[in-house]
C-alpha positions in Angstrom: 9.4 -9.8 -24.5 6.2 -9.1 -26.3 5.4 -6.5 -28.8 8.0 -3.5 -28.6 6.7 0.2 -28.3 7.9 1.8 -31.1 7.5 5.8 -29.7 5.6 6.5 -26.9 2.0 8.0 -26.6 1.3 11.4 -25.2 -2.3 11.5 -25.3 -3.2 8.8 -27.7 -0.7 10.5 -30.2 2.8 9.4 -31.2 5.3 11.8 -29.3 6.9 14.5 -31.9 3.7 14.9 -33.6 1.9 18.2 -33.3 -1.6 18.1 -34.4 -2.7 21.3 -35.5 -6.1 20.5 -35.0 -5.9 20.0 -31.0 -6.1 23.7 -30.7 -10.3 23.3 -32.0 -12.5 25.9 -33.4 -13.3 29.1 -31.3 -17.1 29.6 -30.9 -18.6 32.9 -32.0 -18.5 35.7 -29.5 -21.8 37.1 -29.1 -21.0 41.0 -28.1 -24.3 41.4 -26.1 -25.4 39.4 -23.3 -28.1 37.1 -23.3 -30.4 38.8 -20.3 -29.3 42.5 -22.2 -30.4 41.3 -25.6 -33.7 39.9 -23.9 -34.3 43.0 -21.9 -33.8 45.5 -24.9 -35.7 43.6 -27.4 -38.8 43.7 -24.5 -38.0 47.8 -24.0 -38.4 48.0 -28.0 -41.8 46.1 -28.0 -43.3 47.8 -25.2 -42.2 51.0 -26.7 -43.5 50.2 -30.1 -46.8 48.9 -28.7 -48.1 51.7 -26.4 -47.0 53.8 -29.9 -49.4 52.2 -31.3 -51.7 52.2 -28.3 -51.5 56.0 -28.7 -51.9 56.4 -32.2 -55.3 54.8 -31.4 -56.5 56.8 -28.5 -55.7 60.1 -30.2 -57.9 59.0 -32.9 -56.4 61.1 -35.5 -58.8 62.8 -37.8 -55.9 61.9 -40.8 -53.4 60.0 -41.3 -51.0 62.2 -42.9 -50.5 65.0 -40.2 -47.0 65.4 -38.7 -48.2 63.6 -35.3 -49.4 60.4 -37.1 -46.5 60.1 -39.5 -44.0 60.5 -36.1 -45.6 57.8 -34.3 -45.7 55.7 -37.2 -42.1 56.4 -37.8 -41.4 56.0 -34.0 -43.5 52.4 -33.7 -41.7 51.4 -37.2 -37.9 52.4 -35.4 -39.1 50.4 -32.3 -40.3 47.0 -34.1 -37.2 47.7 -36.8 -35.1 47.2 -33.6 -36.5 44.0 -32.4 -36.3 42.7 -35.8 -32.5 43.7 -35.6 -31.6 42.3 -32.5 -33.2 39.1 -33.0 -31.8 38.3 -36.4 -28.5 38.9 -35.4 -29.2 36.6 -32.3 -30.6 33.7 -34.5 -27.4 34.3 -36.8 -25.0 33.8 -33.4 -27.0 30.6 -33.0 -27.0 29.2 -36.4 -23.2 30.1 -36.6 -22.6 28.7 -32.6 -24.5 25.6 -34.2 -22.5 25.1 -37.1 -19.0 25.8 -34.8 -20.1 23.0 -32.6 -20.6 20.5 -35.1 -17.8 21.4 -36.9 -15.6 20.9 -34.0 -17.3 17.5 -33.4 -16.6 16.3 -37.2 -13.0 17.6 -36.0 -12.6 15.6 -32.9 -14.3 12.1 -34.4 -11.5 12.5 -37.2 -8.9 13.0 -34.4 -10.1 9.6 -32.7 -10.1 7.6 -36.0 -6.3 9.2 -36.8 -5.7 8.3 -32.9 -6.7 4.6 -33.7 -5.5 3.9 -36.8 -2.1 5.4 -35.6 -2.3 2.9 -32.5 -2.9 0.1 -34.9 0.3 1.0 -37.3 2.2 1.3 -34.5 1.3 -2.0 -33.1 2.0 -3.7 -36.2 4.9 -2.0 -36.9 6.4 -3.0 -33.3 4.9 -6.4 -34.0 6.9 -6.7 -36.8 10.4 -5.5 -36.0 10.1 -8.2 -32.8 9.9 -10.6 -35.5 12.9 -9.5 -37.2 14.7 -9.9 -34.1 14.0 -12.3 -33.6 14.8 -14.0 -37.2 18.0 -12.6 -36.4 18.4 -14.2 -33.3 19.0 -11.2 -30.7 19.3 -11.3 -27.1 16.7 -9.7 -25.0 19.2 -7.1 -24.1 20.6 -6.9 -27.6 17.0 -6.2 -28.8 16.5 -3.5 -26.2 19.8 -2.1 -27.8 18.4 -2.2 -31.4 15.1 -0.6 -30.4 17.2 2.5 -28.3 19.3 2.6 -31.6 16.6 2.5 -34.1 14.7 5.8 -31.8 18.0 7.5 -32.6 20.1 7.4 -29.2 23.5 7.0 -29.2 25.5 4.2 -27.0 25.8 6.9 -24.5 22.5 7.4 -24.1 21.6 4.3 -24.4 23.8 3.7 -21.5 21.6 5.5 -19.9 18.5 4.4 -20.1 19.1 0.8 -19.8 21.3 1.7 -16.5 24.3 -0.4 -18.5 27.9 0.4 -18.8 28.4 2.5 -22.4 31.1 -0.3 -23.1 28.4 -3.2 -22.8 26.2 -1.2 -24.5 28.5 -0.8 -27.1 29.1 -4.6 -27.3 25.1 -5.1 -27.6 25.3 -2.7 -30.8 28.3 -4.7 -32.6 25.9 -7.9 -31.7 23.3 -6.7 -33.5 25.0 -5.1 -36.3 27.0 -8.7 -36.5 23.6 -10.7 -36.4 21.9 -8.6 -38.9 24.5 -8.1 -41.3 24.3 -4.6 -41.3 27.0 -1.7 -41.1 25.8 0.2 -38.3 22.8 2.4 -37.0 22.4 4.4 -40.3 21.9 1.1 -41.7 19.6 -0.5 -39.3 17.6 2.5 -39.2 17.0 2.3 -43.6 16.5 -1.8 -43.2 13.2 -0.8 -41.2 12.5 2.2 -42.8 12.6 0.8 -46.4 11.9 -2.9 -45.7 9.3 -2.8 -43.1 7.3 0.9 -43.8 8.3 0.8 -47.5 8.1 -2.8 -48.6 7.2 -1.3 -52.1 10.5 0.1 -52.5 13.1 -3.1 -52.5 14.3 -5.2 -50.2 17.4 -3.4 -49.0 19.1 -5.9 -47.0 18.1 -9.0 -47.9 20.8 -11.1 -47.0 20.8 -9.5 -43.6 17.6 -11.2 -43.1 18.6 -15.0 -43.7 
C-alpha cells in the first residue's frame, strides 16, 4: 500500500492551512511616472541653467540689486526642484529595493516551511502505515482508519471508497477490534498523543501489542 497521505497538498501546503504570508509585500507606489519625473527634472535644469546663462550676460554692475537677487532666487528654486525630485526618486528605489528583498527572505522561508512540512507529513504517514500494520489491518480496513482518522464519518466514508455504509461500518469495528481502541475519538488521541506527542505518554499501549 505504500506510505499513506496524511492531508492532501494544495500548492505545496497542507490543505486547511492558510498562510498569511502568501498574500506578499506590496511594492511602493511611486505617484509620478518615470518619463514625467525624467522630463520635469530636465525642464528644472534647463530653466536653472539659462538663469544662470542670463545672470552672466547681463553682467550686473552688483550683485545685490533686485534683478540679481531674483535670478539667484529663480536658478536656486529651479536646481532646489531637481534636488527634490530626485531624492524622493532614489528614496522609491531604495524602499522598491528593500520591498523586493524582503519579499524574497519571505518566499525562501515559505519553501523551507513547504519542505519541512512535506517531510513531517511523510514521516507521519510513514509511521501510522507501520501501526497498521503492527495491528494487522486489511488494505481496506486501513483505508477505513485513515478516512476515520481525517474526521469522516462511516457515511462519508461510504462515499469516498464507493462501499456500502454497512461494510464500511464493519471495516471501523475491525479496526477498533484490532487496535483495542473504543472508537474514532480514540483512534484519533492514539495518533495524536502517541505518534505527534510521543513526549506526553503512551496512551494506548496495550492497543499496540
Amino acid at each position: 500500500m505504500g506510505e499513506l497521505p496524511i492531508r492532501r497538498m494544495s500548492g505545496g501546503r497542507p490543505s486547511g492551512i492558510r498562510g498569511g504570508g502568501e498574500r506578499g509585500l506590496n511594492p511602493p507606489s511611486d505617484d509620478l511616472d518615470p518619463r514625467f519625473r525624467g522630463g520635469l527634472t530636465a525642464l528644472l535644469a534647463v530653466i536653472a541653467l539659462f538663469g544662470a546663462i542670463d545672470l552672466v550676460l547681463d553682467r550686473p554692475a552688483t550683485l545685490f540689486s533686485a534683478h540679481v537677487l531674483f535670478e539667484l532666487a529663480f536658478i536656486a528654486l529651479c536646481l532646489g526642484g531637481v534636488a527634490y525630485v530626485w531624492r524622493g526618486w532614489l528614496g522609491v528605489r531604495a524602499e522598491l529595493a528593500g520591498s523586493q528583498r524582503a519579499l524574497r527572505d519571505r518566499e525562501l522561508e515559505r519553501d523551507r516551511w513547504r519542505d519541512e512540512a512535506n517531510r513531517l507529513l511523510a514521516g507521519l504517514g510513514a509511521a501510522i502505515e507501520a501501526q497498521f500494520e503492527r495491528w494487522g489491518l486489511t488494505p481496506a480496513e486501513k483505508e477505513v482508519a485513515l478516512l476515520l482518522l481525517k474526521g469522516l464519518g462511516h457515511k462519508e466514508a461510504a462515499v469516498v471508497l464507493a462501499r456500502s455504509e454497512r461494510t464500511v461500518r464493519q471495516h471501523a469495528i475491525a479496526v477498533y477490534r484490532k487496535s483495542g481502541l473504543a472508537g474514532r475519538a480514540e483512534l484519533a488521541a492514539f495518533f495524536l498523543e502517541d505518534l505527534l506527542l510521543p513526549q506526553s505518554g503512551s496512551r494506548g499501549e496495550s492497543a499496540r501489542a
